[in-house]
N, CA, C and O atoms as a GROMACS GRO file, in nm:
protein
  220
    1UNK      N    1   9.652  10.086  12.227
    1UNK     CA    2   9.651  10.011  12.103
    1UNK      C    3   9.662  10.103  11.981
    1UNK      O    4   9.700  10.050  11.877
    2UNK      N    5   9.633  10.235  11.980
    2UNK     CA    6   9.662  10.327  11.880
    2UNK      C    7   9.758  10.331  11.825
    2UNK      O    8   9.723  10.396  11.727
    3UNK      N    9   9.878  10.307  11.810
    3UNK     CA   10   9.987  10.302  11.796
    3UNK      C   11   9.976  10.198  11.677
    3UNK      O   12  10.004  10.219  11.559
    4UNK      N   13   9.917  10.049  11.746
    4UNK     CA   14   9.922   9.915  11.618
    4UNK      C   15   9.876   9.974  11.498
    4UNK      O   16   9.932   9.928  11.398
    5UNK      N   17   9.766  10.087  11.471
    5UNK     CA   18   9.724  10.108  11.385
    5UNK      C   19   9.728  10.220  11.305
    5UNK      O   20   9.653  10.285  11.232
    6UNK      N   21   9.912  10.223  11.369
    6UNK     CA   22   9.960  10.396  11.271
    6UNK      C   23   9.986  10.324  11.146
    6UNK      O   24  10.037  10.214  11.129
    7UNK      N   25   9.926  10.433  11.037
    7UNK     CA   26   9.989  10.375  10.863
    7UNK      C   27   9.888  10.327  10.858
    7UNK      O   28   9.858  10.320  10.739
    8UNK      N   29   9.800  10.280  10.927
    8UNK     CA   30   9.692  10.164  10.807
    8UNK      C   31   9.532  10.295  10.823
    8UNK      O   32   9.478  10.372  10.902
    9UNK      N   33   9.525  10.249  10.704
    9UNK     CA   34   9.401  10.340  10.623
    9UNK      C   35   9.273  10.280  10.721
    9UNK      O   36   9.232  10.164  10.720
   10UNK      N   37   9.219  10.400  10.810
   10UNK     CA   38   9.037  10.389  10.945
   10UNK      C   39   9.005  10.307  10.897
   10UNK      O   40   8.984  10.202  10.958
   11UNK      N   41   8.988  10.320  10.768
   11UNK     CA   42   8.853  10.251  10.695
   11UNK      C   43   8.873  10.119  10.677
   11UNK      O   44   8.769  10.054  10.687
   12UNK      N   45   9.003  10.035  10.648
   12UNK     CA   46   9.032   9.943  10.629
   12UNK      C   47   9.037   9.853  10.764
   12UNK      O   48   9.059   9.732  10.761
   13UNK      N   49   9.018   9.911  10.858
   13UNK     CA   50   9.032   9.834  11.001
   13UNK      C   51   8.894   9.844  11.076
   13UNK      O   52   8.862   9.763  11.164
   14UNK      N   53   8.825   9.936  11.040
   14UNK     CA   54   8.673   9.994  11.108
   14UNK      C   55   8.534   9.926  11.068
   14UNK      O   56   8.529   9.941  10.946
   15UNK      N   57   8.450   9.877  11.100
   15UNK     CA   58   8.335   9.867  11.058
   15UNK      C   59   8.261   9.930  10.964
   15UNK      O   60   8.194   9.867  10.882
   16UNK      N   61   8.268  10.100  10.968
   16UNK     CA   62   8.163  10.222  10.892
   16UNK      C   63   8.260  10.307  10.954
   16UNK      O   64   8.360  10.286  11.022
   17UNK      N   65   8.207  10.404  10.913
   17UNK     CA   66   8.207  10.576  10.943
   17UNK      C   67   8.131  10.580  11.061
   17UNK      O   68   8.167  10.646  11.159
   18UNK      N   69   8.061  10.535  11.058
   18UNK     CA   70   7.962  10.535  11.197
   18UNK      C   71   7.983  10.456  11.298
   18UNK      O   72   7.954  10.498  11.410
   19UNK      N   73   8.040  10.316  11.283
   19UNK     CA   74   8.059  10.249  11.344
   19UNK      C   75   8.210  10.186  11.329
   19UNK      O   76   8.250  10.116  11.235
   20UNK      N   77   8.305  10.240  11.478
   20UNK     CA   78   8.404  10.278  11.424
   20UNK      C   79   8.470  10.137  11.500
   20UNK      O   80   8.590  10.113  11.493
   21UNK      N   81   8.352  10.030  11.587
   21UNK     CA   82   8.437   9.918  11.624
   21UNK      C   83   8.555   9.876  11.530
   21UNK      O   84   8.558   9.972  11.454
   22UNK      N   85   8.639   9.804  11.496
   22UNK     CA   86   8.751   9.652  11.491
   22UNK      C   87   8.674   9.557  11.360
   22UNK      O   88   8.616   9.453  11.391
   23UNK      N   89   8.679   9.589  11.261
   23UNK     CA   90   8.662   9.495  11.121
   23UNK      C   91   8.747   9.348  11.166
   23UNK      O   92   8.842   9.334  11.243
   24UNK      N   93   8.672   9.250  11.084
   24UNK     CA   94   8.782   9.156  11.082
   24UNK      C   95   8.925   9.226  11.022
   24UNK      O   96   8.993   9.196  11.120
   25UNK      N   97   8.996   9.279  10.956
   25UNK     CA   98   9.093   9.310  10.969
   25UNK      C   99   9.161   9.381  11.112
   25UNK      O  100   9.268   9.365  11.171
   26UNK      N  101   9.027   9.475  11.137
   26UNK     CA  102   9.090   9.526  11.278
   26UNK      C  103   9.176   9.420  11.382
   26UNK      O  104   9.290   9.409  11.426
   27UNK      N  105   9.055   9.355  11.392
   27UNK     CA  106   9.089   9.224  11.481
   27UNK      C  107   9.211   9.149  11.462
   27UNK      O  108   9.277   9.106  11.556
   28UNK      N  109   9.242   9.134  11.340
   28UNK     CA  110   9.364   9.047  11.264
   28UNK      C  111   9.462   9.118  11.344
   28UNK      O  112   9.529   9.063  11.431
   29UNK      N  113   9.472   9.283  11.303
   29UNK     CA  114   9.604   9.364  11.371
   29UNK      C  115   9.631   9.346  11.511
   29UNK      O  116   9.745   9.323  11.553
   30UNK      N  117   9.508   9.356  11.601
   30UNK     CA  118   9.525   9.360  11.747
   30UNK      C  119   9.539   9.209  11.782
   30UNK      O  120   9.584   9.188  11.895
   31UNK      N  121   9.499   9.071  11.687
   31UNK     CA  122   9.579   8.940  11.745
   31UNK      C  123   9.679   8.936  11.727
   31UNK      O  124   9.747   8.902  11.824
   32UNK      N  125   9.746   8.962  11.607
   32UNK     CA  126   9.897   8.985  11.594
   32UNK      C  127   9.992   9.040  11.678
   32UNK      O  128  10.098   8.986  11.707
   33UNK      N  129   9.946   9.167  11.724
   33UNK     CA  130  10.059   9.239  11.828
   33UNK      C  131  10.018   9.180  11.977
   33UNK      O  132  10.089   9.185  12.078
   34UNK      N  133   9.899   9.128  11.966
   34UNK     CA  134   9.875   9.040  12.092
   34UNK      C  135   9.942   8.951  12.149
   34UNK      O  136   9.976   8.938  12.267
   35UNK      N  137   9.965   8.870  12.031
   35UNK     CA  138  10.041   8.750  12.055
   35UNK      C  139  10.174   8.773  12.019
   35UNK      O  140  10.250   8.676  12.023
   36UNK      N  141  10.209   8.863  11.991
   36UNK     CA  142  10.365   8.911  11.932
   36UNK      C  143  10.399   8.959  12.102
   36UNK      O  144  10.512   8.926  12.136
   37UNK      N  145  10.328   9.023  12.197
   37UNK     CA  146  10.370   9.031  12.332
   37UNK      C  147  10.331   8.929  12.427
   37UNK      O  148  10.376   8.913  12.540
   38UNK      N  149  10.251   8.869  12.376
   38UNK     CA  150  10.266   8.740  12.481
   38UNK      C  151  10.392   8.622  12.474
   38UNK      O  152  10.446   8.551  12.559
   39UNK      N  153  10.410   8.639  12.330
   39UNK     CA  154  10.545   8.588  12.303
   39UNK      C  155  10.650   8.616  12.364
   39UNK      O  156  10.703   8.542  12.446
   40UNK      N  157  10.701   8.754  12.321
   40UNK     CA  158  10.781   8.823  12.421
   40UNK      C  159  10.800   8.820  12.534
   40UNK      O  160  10.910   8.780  12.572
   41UNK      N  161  10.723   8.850  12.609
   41UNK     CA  162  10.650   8.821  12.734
   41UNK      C  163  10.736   8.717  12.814
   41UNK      O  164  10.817   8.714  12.907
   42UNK      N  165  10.684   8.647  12.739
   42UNK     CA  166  10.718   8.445  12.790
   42UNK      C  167  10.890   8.454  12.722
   42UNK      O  168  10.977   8.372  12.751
   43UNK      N  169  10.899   8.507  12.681
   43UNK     CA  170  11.053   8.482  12.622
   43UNK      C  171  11.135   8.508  12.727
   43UNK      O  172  11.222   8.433  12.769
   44UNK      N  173  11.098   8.643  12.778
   44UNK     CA  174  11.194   8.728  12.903
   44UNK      C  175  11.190   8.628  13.031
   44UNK      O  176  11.285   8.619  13.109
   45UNK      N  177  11.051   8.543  13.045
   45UNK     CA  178  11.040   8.520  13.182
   45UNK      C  179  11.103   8.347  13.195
   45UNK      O  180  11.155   8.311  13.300
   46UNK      N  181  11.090   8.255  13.082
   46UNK     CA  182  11.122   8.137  13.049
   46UNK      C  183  11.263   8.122  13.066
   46UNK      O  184  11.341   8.204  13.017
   47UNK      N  185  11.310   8.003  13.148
   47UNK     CA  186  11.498   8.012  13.093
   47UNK      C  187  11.494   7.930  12.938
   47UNK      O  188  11.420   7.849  12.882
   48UNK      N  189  11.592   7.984  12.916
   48UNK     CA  190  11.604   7.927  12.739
   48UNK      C  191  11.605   7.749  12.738
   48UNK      O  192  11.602   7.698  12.625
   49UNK      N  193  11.608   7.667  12.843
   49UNK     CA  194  11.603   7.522  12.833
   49UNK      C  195  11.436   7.515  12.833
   49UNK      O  196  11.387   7.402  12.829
   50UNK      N  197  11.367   7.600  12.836
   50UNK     CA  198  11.176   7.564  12.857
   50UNK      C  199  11.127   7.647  12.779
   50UNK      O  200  11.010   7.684  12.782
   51UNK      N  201  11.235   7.695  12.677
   51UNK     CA  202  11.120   7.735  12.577
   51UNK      C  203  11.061   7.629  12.458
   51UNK      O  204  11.091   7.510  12.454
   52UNK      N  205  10.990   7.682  12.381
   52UNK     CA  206  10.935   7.568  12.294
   52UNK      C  207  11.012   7.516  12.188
   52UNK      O  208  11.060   7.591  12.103
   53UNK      N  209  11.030   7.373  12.182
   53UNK     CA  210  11.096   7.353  12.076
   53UNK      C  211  11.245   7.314  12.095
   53UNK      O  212  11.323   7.262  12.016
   54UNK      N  213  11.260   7.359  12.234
   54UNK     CA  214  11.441   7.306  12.274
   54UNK      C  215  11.403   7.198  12.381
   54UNK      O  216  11.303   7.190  12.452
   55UNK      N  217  11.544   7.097  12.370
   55UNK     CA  218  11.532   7.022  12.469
   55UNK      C  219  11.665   6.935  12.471
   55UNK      O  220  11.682   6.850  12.558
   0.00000   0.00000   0.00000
């Protein structure tokens, strides 16, 4: 997951200095790319008549 959080400023994603868990922002970044590959994911494996939204 290191990677999601090249460019963005520790502090803005971290709890403390001390406590270096996932801020609600942290969290925000890692649902985003979460669901940005589960998306994906399902894109590759779905035929294009079962994806969402076509029919």
């Amino acid at each position: 997951m290191a990677p999601w959080f090249e460019g963005l400023n520790e502090s803005s994603v971290e709890n403390s200095k001390i406590d270096s868990h996932p801020n609600a922002e942290g969290h925000r970044v890692m649902a985003e790319h979460m669901a940005n590959d589960i998306v994906d994911y399902w894109a590759k494996k779905s035929p294009p008549t079962m994806m969402v939204g076509q029919r």
